[in-house]
C-alpha positions as CSV (number, residue, x, y, z in Angstrom):
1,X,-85.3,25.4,-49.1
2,X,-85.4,29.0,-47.7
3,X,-87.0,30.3,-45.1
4,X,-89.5,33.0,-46.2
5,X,-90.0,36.7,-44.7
6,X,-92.8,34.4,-42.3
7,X,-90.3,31.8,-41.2
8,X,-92.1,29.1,-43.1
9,X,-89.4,27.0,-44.9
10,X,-91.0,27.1,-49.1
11,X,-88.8,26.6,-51.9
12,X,-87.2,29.7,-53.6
13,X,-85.9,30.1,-56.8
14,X,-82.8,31.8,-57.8
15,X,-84.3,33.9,-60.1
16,X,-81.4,32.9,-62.9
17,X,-82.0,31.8,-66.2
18,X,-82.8,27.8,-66.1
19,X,-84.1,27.8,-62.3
20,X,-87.9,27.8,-63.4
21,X,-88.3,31.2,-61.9
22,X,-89.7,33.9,-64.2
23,X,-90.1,37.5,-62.9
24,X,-91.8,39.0,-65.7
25,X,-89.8,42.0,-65.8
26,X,-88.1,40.9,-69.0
27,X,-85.2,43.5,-68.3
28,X,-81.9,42.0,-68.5
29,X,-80.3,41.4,-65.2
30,X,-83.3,42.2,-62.9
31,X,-83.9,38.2,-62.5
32,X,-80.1,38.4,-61.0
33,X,-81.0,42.0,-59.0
34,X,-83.9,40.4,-57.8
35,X,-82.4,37.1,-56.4
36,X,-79.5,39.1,-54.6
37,X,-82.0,41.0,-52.9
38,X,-84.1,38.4,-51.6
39,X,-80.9,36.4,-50.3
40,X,-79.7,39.4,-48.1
41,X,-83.3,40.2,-47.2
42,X,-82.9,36.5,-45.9
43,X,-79.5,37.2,-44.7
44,X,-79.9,40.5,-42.8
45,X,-83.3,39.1,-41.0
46,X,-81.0,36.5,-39.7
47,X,-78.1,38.7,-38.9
48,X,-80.3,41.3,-36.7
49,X,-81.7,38.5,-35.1
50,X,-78.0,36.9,-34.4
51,X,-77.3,40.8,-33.6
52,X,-79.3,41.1,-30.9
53,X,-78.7,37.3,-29.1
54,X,-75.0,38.6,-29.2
55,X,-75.4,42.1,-27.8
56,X,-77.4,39.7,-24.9
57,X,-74.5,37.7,-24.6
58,X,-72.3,40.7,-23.5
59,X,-74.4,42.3,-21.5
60,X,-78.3,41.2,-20.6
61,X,-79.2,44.8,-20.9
62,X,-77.7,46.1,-23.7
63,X,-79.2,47.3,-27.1
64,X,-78.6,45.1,-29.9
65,X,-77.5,48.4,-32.3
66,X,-74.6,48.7,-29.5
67,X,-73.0,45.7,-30.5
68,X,-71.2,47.0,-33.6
69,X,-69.9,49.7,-31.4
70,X,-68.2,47.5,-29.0
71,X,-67.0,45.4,-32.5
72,X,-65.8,48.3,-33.8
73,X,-63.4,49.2,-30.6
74,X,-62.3,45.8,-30.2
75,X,-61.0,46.2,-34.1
76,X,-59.4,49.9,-34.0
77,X,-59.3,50.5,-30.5
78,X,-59.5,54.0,-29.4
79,X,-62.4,56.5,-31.7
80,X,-63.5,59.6,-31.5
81,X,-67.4,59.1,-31.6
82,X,-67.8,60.9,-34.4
83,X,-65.9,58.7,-36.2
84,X,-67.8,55.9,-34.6
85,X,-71.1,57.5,-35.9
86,X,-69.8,58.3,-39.7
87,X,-68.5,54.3,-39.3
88,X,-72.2,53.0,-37.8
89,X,-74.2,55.3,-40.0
90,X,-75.8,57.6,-36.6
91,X,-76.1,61.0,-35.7
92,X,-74.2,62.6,-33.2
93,X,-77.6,62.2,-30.6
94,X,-77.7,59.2,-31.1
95,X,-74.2,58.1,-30.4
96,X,-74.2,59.8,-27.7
97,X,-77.3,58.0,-26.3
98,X,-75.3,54.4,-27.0
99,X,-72.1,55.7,-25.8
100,X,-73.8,57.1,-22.4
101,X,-75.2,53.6,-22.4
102,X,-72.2,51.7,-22.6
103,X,-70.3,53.5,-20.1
104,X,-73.4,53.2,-18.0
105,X,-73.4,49.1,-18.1
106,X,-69.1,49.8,-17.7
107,X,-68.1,48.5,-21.3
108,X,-66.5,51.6,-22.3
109,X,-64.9,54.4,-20.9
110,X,-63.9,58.4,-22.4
111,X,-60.8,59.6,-22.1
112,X,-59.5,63.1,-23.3
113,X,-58.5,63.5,-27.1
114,X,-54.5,64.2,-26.6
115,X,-54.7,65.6,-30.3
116,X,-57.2,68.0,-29.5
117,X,-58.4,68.9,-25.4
118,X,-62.1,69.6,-27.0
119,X,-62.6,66.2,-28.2
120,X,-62.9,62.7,-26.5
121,X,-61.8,59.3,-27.4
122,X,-63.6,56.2,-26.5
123,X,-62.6,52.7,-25.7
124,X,-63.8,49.5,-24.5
125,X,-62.5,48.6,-21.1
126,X,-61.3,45.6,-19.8
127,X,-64.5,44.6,-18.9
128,X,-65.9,45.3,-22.2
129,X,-63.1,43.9,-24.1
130,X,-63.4,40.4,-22.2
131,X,-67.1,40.0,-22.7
132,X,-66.7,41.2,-26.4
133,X,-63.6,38.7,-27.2
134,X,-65.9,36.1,-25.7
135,X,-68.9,36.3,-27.9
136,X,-66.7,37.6,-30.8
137,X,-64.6,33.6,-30.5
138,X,-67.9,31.9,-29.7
139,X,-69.5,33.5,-33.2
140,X,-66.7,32.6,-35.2
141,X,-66.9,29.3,-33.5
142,X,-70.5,28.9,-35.3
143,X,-69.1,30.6,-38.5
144,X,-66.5,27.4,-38.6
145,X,-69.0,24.8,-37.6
146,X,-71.7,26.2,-40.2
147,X,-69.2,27.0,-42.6
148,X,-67.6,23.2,-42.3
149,X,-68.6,21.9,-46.0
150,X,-67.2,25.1,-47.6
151,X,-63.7,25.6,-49.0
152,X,-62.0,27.8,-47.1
153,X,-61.2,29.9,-50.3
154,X,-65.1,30.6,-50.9
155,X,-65.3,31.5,-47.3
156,X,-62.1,33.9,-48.3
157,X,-64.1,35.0,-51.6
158,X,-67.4,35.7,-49.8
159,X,-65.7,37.8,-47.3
160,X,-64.3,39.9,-50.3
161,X,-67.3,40.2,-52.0
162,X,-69.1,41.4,-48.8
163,X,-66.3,43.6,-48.7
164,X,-67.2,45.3,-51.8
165,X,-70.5,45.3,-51.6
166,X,-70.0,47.1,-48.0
167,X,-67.5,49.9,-49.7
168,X,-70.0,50.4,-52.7
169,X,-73.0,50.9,-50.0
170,X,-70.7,53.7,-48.5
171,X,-71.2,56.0,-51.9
């Protein structure tokens, strides 16, 4: 069972050869195109909605699209925020909207670029990097305990493949 785009649990087919599902398209591969998008329609419903309980987590009043931000720092530490917007996908507004934001709630702080005096550099402050590392542990607590029944190579193989299907969206 999956849940539907309603949140009423139906069955779904896989769309592959043998699973009773026909498409009609009759074009070879969209029965596999078309079950890949369906799963991460499925998947990224889920993952905004876990998005935004996490951003809560950190802070009660922060935006859920802020969260990768604050991911992001905790991974490579200091950013220009261009970088961070090319990274998130934004424009310059709006990263400077989240950024003012996040300084704001006292998550992350500017400092001067030492590589160029025109340019700032932003990181998450100790504040921000304890609240992050705190939700960050307690979702891959869930990850483990969802992720139980799996071999912990196909957790290693769907990470790579979500890897690669993350660099190919970058094109």
């Amino acid at each position: 069972m999956h849940e539907d785009g309603n949140g009423a649990g139906r069955p779904v087919g896989t769309g592959l050869p043998g699973s009773g599902v026909d498409q009609g398209t009759g074009r070879k591969g969209d029965r596999e195109f078309l079950s890949l998008e369906r799963e991460l329609t499925v998947f990224l419903r889920r993952a905004r909605a876990n998005q935004g309980e996490m951003a809560r987590e950190v802070h009660p009043d922060l935006e859920s699209a802020a969260y990768g931000l604050l991911v992001r720092l905790d991974e490579c530490g200091r950013q220009r925020a261009t970088a961070l917007a090319a990274y998130i996908g934004v424009g310059k507004a709006t990263m400077s909207r989240q950024l003012r934001a996040l300084e704001d709630l006292g998550l992350v702080a500017r400092e001067p670029d030492p590589a160029d005096g025109r340019a700032w550099l932003v990181h998450l402050t100790e504040e921000g990097r304890r609240r992050v590392g705190r939700v960050r542990e307690a979702r891959r607590a869930r990850y483990v305990s969802q992720l139980a029944h799996w071999d912990q190579r196909e957790v290693a193989e769907l990470a790579r493949l979500l890897h690669q299907l993350n660099l190919g969206m970058e094109k």
